[in-house]
C-alpha positions as CSV (number, residue, x, y, z in Angstrom):
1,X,14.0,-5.2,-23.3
2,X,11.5,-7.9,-24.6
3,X,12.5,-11.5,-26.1
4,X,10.4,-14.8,-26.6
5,X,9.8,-16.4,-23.3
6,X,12.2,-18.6,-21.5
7,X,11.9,-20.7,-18.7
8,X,11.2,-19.5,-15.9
9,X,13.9,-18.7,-13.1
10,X,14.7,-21.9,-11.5
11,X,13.3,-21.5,-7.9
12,X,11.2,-24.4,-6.3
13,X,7.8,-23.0,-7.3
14,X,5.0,-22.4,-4.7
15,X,2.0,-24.4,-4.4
16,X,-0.5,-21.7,-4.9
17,X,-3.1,-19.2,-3.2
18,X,-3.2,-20.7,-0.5
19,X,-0.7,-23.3,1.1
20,X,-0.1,-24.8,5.1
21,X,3.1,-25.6,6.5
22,X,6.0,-25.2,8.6
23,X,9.6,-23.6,8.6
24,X,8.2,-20.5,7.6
25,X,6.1,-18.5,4.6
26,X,5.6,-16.1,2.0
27,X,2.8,-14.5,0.4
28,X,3.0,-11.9,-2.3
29,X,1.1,-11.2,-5.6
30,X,3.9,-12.6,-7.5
31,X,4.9,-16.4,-7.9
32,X,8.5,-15.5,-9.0
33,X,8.9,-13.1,-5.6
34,X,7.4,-15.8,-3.7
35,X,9.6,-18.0,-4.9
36,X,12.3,-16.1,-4.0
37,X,11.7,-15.4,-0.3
38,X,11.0,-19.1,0.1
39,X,14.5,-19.6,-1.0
40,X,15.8,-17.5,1.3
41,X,14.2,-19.0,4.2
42,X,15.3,-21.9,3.1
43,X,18.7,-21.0,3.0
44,X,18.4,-19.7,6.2
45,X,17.4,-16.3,6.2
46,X,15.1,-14.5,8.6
47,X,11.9,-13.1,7.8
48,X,13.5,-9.3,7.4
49,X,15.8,-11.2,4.7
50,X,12.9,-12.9,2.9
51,X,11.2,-9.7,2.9
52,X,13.2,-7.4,1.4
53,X,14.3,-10.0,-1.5
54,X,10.7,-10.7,-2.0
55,X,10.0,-6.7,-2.1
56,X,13.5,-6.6,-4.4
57,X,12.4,-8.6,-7.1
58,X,8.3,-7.1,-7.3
59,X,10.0,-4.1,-8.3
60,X,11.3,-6.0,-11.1
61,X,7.9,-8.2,-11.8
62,X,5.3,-5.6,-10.4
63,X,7.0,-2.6,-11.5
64,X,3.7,-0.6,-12.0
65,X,2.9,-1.1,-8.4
66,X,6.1,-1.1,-6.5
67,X,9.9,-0.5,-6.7
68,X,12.9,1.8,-5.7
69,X,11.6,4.5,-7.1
70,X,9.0,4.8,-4.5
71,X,8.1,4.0,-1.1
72,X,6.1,2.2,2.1
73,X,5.5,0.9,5.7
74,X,7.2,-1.9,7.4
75,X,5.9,-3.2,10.4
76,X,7.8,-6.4,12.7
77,X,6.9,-8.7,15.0
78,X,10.4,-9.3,16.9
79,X,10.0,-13.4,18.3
80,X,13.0,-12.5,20.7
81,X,11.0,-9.3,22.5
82,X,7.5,-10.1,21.6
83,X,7.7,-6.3,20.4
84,X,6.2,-4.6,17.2
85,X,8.2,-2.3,15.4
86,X,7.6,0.3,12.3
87,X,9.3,1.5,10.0
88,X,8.1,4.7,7.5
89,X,9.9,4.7,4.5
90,X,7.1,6.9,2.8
91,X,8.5,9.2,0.0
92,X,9.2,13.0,1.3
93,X,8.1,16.2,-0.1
94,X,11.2,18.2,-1.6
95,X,12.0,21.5,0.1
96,X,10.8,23.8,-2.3
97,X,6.8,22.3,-2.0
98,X,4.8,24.9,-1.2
99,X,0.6,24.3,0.1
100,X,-0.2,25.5,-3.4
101,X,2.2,23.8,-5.7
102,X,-0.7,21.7,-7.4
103,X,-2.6,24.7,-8.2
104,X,-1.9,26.6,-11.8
105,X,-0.2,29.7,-10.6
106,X,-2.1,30.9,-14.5
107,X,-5.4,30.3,-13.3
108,X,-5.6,29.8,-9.8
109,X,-7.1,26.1,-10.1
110,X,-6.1,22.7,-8.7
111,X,-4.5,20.8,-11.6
112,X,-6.7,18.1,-13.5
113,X,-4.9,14.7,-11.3
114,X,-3.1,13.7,-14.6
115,X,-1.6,17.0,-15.3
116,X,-0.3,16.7,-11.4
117,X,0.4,12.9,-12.2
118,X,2.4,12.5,-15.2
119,X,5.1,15.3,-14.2
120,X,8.6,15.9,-12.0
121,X,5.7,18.0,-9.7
122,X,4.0,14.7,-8.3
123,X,7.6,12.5,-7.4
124,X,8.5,12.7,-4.0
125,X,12.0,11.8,-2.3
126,X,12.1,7.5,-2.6
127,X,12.5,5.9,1.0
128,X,12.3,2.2,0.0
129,X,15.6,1.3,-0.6
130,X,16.5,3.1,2.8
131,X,13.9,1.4,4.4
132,X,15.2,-2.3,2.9
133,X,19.0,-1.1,4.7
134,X,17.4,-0.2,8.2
135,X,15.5,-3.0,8.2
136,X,18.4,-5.3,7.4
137,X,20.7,-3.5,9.9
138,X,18.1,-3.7,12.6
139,X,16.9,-6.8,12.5
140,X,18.3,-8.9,9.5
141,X,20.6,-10.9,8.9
142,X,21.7,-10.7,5.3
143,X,23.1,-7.4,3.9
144,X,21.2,-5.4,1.3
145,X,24.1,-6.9,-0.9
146,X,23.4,-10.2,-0.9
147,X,19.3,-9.5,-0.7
148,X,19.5,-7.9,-3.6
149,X,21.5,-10.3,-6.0
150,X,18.2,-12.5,-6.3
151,X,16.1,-10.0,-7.8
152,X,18.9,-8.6,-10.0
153,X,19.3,-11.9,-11.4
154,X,15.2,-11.9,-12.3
155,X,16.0,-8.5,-13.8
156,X,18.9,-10.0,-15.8
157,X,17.1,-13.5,-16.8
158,X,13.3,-11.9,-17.4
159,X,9.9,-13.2,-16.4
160,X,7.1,-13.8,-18.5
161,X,4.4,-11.3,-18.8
162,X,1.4,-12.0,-18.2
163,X,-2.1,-10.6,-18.7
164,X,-2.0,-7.9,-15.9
165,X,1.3,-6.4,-16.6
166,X,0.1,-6.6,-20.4
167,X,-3.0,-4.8,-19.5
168,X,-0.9,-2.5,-17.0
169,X,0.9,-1.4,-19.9
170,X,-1.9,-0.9,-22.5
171,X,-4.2,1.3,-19.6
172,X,-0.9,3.9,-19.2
173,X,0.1,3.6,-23.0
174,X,-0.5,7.5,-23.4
175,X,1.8,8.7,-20.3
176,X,4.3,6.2,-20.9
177,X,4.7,7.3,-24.6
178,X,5.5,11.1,-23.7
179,X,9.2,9.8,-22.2
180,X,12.1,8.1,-24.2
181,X,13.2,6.0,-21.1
182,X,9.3,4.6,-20.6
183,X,8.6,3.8,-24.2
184,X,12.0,1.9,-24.9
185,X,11.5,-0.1,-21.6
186,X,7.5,-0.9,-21.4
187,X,6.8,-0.2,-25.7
188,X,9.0,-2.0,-27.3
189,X,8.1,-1.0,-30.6
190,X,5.6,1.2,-30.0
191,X,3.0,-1.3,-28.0
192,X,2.8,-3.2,-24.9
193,X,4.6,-6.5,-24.6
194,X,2.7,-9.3,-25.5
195,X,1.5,-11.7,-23.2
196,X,3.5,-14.6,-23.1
197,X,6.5,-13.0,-23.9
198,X,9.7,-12.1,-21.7
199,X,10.8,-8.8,-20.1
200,X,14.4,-8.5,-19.6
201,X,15.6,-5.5,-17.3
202,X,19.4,-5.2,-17.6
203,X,19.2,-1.2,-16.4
204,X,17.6,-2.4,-12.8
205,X,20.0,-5.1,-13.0
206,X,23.0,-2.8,-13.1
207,X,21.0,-0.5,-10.6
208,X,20.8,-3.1,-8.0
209,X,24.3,-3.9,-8.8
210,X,25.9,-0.3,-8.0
211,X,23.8,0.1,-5.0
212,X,24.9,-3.7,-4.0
213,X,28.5,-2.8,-4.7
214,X,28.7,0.7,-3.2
215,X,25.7,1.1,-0.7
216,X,22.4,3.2,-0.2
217,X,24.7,6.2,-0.8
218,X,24.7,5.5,-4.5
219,X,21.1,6.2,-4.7
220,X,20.6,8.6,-1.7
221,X,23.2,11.5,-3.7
222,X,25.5,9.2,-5.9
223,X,24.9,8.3,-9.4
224,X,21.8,7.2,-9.0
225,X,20.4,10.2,-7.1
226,X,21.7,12.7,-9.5
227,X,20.0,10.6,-12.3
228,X,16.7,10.8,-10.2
229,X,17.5,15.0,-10.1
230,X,18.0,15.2,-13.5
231,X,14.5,13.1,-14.6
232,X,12.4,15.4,-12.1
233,X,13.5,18.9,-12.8
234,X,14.1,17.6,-16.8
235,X,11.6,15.1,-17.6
236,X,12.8,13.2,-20.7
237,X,10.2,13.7,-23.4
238,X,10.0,12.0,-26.3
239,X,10.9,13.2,-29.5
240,X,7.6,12.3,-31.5
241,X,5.7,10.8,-29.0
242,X,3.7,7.5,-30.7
243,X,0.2,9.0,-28.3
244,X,-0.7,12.2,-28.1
245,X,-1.4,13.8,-24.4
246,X,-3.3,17.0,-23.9
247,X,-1.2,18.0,-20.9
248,X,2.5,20.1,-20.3
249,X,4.4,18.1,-18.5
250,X,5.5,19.7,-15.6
251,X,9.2,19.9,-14.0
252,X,9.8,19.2,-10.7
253,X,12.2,20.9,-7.9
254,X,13.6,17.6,-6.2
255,X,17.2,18.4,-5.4
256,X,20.2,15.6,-4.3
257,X,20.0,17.6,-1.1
258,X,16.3,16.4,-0.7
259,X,17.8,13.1,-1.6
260,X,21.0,13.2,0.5
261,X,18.6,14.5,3.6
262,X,16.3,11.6,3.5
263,X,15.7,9.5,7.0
264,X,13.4,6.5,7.6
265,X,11.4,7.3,10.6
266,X,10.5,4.5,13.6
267,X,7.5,5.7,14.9
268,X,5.7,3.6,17.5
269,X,3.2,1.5,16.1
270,X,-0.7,2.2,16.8
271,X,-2.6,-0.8,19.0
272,X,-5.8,-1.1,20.1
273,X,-7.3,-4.2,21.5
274,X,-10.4,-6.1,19.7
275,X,-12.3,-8.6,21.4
276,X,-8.9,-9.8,23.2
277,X,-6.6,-9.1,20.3
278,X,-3.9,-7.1,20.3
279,X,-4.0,-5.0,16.9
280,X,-1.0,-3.2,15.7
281,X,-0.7,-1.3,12.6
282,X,1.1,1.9,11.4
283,X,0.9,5.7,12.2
284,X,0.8,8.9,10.9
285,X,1.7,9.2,7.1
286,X,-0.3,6.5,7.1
287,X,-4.0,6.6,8.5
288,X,-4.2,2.9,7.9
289,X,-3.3,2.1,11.8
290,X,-5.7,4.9,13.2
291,X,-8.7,4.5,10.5
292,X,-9.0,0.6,11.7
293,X,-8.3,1.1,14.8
294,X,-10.9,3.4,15.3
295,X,-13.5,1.5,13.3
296,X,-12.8,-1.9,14.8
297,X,-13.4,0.2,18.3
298,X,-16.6,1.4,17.0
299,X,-17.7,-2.2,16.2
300,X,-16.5,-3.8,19.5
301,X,-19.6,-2.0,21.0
302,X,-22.0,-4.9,18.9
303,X,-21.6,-8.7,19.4
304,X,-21.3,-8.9,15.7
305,X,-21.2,-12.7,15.7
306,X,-24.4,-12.6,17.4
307,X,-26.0,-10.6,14.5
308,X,-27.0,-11.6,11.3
309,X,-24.7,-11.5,8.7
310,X,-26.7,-8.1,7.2
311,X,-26.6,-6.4,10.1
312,X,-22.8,-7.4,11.0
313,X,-22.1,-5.5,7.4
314,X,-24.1,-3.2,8.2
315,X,-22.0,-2.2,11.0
316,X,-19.4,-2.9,9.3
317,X,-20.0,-0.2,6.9
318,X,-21.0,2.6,9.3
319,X,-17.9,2.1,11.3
320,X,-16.0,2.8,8.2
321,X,-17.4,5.6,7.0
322,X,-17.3,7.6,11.1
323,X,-14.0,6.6,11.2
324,X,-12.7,7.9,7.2
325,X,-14.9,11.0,8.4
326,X,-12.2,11.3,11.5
327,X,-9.1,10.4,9.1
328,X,-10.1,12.8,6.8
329,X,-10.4,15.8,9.7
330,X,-7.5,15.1,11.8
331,X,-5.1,12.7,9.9
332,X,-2.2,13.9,7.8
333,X,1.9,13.7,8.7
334,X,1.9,16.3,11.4
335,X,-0.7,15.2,13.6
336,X,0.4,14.8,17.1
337,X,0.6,11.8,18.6
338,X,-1.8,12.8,21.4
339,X,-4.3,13.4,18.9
340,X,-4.1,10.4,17.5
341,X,-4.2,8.4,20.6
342,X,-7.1,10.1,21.1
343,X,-9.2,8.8,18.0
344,X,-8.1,5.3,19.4
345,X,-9.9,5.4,22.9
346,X,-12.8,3.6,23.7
347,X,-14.8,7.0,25.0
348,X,-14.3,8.4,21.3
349,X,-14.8,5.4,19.5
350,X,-18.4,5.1,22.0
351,X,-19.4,8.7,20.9
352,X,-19.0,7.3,17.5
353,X,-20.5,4.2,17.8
354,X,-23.8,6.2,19.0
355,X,-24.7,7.3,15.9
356,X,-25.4,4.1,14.2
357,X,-28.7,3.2,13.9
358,X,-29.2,-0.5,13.5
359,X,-32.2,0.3,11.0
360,X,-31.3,2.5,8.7
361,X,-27.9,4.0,7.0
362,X,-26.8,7.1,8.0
363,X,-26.9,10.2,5.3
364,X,-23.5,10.4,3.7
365,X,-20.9,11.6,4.2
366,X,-21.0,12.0,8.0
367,X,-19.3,14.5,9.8
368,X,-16.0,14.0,12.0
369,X,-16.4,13.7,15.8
370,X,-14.6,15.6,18.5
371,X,-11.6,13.5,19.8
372,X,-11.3,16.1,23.0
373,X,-11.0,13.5,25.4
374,X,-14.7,14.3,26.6
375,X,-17.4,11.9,25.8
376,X,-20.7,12.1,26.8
377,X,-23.2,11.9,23.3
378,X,-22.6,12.1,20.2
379,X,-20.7,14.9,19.4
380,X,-19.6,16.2,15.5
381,X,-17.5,18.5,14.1
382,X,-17.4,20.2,11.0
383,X,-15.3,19.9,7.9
384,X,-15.3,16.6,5.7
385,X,-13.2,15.3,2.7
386,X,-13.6,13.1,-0.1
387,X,-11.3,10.6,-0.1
388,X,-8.0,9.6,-2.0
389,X,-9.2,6.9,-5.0
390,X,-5.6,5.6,-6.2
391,X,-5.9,2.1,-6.6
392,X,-2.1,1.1,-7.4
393,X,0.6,-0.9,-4.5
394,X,1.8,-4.4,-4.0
395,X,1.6,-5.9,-0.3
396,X,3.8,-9.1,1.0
397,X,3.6,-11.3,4.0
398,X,6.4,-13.0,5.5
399,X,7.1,-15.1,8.6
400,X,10.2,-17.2,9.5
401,X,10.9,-20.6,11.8
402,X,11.9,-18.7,14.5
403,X,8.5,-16.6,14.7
404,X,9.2,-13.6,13.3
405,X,7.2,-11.9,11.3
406,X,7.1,-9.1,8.7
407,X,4.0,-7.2,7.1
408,X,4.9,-4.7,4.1
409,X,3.0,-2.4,2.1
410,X,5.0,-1.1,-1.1
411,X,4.1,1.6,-4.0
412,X,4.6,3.9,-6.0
413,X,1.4,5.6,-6.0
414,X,-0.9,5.2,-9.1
415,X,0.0,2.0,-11.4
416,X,2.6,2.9,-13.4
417,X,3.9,5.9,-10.8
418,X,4.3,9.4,-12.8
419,X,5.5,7.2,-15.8
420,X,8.6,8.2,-15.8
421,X,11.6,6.0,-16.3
422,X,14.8,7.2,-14.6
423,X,17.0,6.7,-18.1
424,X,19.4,4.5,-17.6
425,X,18.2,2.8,-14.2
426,X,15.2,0.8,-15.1
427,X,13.0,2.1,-12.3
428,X,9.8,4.4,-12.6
429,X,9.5,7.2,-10.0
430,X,6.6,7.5,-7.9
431,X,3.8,10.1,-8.1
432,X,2.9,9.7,-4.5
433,X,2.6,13.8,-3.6
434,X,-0.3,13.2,-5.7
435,X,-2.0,12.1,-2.6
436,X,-2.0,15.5,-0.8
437,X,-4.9,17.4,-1.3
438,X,-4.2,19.9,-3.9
439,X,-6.3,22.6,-2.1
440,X,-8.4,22.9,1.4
441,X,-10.9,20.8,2.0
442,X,-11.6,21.1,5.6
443,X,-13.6,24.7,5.5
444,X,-12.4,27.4,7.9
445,X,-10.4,24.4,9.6
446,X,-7.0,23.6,9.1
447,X,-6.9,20.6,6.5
448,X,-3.7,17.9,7.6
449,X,-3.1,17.1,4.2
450,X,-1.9,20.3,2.4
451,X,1.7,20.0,1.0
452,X,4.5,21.6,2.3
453,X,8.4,21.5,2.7
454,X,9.8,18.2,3.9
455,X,6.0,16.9,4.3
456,X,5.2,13.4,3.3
457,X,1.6,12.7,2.3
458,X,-1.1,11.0,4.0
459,X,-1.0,7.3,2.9
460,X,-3.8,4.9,3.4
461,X,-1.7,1.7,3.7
462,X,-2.2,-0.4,6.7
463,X,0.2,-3.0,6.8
464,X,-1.4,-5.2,10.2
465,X,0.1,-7.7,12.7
466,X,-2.5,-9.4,15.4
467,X,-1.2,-11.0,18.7
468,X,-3.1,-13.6,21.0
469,X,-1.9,-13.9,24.3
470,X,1.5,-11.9,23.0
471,X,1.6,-14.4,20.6
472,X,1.1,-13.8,16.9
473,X,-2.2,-14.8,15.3
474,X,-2.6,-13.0,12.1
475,X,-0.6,-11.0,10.1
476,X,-2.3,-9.2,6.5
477,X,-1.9,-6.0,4.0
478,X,-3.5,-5.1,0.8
479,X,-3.2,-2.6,-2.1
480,X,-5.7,-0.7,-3.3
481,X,-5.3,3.0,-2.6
482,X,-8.2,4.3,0.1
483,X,-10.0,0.6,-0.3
484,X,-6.9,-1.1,1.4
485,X,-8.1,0.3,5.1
486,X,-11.9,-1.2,4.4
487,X,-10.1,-4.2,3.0
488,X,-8.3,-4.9,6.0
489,X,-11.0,-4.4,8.4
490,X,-13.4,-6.3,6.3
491,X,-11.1,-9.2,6.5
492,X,-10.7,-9.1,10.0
493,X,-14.5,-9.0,10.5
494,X,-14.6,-11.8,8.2
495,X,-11.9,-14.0,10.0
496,X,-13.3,-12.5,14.0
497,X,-16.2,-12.1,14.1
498,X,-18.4,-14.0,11.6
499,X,-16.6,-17.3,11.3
500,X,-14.9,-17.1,8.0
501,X,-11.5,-19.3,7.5
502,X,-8.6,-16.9,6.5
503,X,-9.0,-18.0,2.7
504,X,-12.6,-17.3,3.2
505,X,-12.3,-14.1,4.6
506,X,-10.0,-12.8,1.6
507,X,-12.3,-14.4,-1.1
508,X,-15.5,-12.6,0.7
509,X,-16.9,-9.9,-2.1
510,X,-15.7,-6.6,-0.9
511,X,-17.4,-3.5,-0.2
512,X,-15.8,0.2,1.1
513,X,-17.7,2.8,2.3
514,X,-15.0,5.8,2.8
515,X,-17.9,8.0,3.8
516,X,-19.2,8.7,0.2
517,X,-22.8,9.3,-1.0
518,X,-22.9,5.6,-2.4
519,X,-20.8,1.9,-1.2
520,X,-18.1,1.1,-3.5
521,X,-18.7,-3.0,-3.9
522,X,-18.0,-5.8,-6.2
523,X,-20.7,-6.9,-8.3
524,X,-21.1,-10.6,-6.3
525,X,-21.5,-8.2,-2.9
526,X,-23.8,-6.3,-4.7
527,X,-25.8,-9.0,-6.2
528,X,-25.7,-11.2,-2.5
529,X,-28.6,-11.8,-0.4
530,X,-26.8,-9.5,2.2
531,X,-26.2,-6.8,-0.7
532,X,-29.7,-6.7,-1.6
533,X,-30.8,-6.5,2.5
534,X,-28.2,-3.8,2.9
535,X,-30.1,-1.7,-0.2
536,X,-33.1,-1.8,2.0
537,X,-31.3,-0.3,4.9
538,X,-30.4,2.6,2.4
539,X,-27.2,1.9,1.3
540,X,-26.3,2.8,-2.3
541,X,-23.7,1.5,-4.6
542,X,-21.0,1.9,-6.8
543,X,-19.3,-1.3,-8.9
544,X,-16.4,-1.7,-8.6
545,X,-14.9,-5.1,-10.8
546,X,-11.9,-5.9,-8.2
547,X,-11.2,-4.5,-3.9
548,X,-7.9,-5.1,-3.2
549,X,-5.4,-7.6,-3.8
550,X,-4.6,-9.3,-0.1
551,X,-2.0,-11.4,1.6
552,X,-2.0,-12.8,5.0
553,X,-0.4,-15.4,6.7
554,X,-2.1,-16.8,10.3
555,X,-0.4,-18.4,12.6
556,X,-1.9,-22.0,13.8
557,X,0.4,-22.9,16.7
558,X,3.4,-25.4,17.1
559,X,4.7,-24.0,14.4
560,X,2.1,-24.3,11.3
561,X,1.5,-21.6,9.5
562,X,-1.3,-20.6,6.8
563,X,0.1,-19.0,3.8
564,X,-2.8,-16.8,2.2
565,X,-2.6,-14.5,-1.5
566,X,-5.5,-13.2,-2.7
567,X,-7.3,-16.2,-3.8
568,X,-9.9,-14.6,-6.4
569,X,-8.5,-10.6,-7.6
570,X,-6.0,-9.8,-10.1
571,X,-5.5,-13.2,-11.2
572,X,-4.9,-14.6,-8.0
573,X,-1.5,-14.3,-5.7
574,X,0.8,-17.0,-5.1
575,X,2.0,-18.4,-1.4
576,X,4.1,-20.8,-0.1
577,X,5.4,-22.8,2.9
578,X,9.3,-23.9,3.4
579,X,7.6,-27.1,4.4
């Protein structure tokens, strides 16, 4: 629902990209969900509570990117244990996916992405408003009741939109006009809301008031849920759609028993230890904790503040693409754990780190080592995939007085999910099986990410928490589909290794080599000194306008903490301090 702007909710507004303080912080992309977990910290919530009102209310002001519709991974520094904790809320495959379900039964092909996209096919089982209840009941110390009122009362009120969310709108204006619910809710009369203007959301209001009133169970086989069935198996297509779109839309076979049978896992997290850091970041879905992990052993075999800045990048870049060459052979939700403990040993990560010559680029892409738990040379395997390019999900930072410290990485896949609004609910639904591969791509091998019953896809999110001396020192995430592994590594190169200040290390141009022919960069890393040295060593590139969109908080001792949103990308974030 659009009307002219109002004022703004009335929470104490925070200072800006970056902010120092004490009593505890928030970063997010969003000032309004900044705003909000700052309140509740204030109010004397923990960091679990701050979190998941923060995450609560970007579903209302980041819709495109984030919201219960979709899904994530939540990792926890406990103050009390001096433990990390995980929590995979990633959306789940229905039980009638089948290895093939993205390939046209009429032709034998892969669906064009879109086709698989904007459908009921691509929307998998939602696990973050399960993963906002564990949490709380774990470790919080609100319930999801009271966490949710905040954001329900943005949805109510409105927020202004702004040029992103504008632009947001205007680059999915096609898909969203095939579906009644999308058109009346983000084309209110037929185009994007202006900028400036407000967005009211009274159906997520009432959403998070059921689920506040009657629990999870509302959502996981209640109302909500068969609402959720109904939109997948019967998308709801627009009469005369105002865009035309050269694609059937697709139903899907979700079921309320997919819904009903729904868990949040607690895996253990992945660690590995980096020049006397203690890294922790999340497993299998995800390949975020193992793809860093593994490169940032890979680089711990060069004194990379020793080096010049090109060769540090250099490095930099060669670890990332031997270690996506790994992720892409061995990662996907099955994997056992032994295997990948194995990819994050220092005899593996050696047998990688072999292969770089400090002269030249290697020829791209690289093939996958041999994580057998014998090292001796520099052993490869075959097989190889490209990688997954979605470039969508919101990512929040939160730590509280007591020392506790949250790290959360949101989505619902591509921006603007499969573009369908639930009618009636005011969320979009996610089109995260999208990020299976659709058919083999490992050769005669066995590929990880196939789909399947039950199956949740591989995810590249790498939510990451770094302890000193048990201690926490730096805690960061970023969207950006594939990028946000070489986004997190290249920000703690940046802040480890070549003497960068946080806010430094997340302004740094970006570059991401997933093991691709060419570098994916921004133009200011492709036009630097060390851009320019880099194209001598034989690296290629791609431009790329914006990498990522980070947040990180780091943690200065007695107390201080340095509140860090992405300083320079999508308009910049917005961070704050209680004090």
């Amino acid at each position: 629902m659009l009307v002219p702007a109002v004022p703004a909710p009335a929470h104490k507004a925070p200072s800006g990209p970056t902010v120092t303080g004490y009593g505890g912080a928030v970063a997010s992309v969003d000032a309004t969900a900044t705003a909000v977990g700052l309140q509740v910290l204030r109010d004397g919530g923990n960091a679990v509570d701050a979190a998941v009102a923060v995450a609560a209310t970007l579903g209302v002001t980041e819709p495109f990117s984030a919201g219960i519709g979709g899904g994530g991974f939540f990792v926890y520094y406990d103050a009390k244990t001096g433990r990390v904790s995980t929590l995979d809320g990633r959306e789940t495959a229905p039980q009638t996916m089948t290895p093939t379900a993205f390939v046209n039964p009429a032709t034998g092909q892969p669906y064009a992405f879109q086709e698989a996209r904007v459908s009921g096919l691509s929307a998998g089982v939602p696990g973050t408003l399960a993963t906002w209840d564990t949490a709380l009941e774990r470790w919080g110390t609100r319930s999801l009741s009271r966490s949710l009122r905040p954001a329900a009362d943005v949805a109510r009120r409105g927020f202004t939109v702004d040029a992103t969310f504008n632009q947001q709108v205007t680059d999915n204006r096609a898909a969203f006009a095939q579906f009644s619910s999308t058109s009346a809710l983000f084309l209110p009369g037929g185009a994007p809301p202006a900028v400036g203007s407000t967005l009211r959301n009274p159906d997520l209001a009432a959403t998070y008031d059921l689920v506040a009133r009657r629990g999870i169970g509302a959502f996981y086989g209640g109302d909500v849920g068969r609402d959720i069935v109904t939109t997948v198996q019967q998308p709801p297509l627009a009469s005369n759609p105002a865009q035309p779109w050269q694609y059937q839309i697709r139903p899907g076979g979700m079921t309320l028993a997919d819904l009903r049978s729904y868990e949040v896992r607690r895996p253990d997290p992945t660690h590995v230890r980096y020049r006397g850091y203690d890294v922790y970041g999340m497993a299998t879905p995800s390949s975020g904790g193992s793809t860093v992990g593994e490169a940032l052993n890979i680089l711990e075999r060069s004194n990379l503040s020793a080096l010049g800045r090109t060769a540090a990048l250099h490095r930099y870049l060669e670890a990332s693409a031997l270690s996506f060459a790994d992720r892409n052979r061995y990662v996907g939700d099955h994997t056992s754990r032994r295997v990948l403990d194995e990819l994050l040993t220092d005899g593996f990560a050696a047998e990688r780190a072999c292969q770089i010559d400090p002269a030249r680029a290697l020829s791209k892409p690289v093939l996958p080592g041999v994580p057998d738990g014998d090292y001796a040379g520099c052993a490869t395997a075959a097989g190889g995939a490209a990688p997954d390019l979605g470039q969508s999900t919101t990512n929040l930072t939160v730590a509280d007085k007591w020392g506790n410290v949250v790290e959360y990485t949101l989505t619902i896949e591509q921006i603007g999910g499969n573009g369908i609004v639930v009618p009636g609910r005011g969320f979009l639904l996610n089109n995260e099986l999208t990020d299976f591969n659709f058919t083999p791509t490992q050769g005669t091998a066995d590929d990880p990410n196939l789909p399947g019953p039950g199956k949740r896809p591989r995810s590249s999110m790498a939510p990451t928490i770094v302890l000193q001396h048990g201690k926490p020192f730096l805690a960061l995430g970023s969207p950006g589909g594939s990028t946000i592994i070489t986004t997190v590594l290249q920000i703690l190169v940046n802040r480890l290794d070549l003497g960068m200040t946080l806010p430094e290390a997340l302004a740094a141009p970006r570059a991401t080599q997933r093991n691709t022919a060419a570098v994916t960069a921004e133009p200011s890393f492709i036009a630097s000194a060390e851009g320019t040295a880099l194209a001598g060593l034989g690296h290629t590139y791609t431009p790329m306008a914006e990498i990522g969109a980070a947040t990180a908080i780091e943690f200065l001792g007695r107390g201080k903490l340095l509140a860090c949103a992405e300083p320079v990308r999508r308009g910049t974030g917005s961070a704050g301090t209680v004090r």
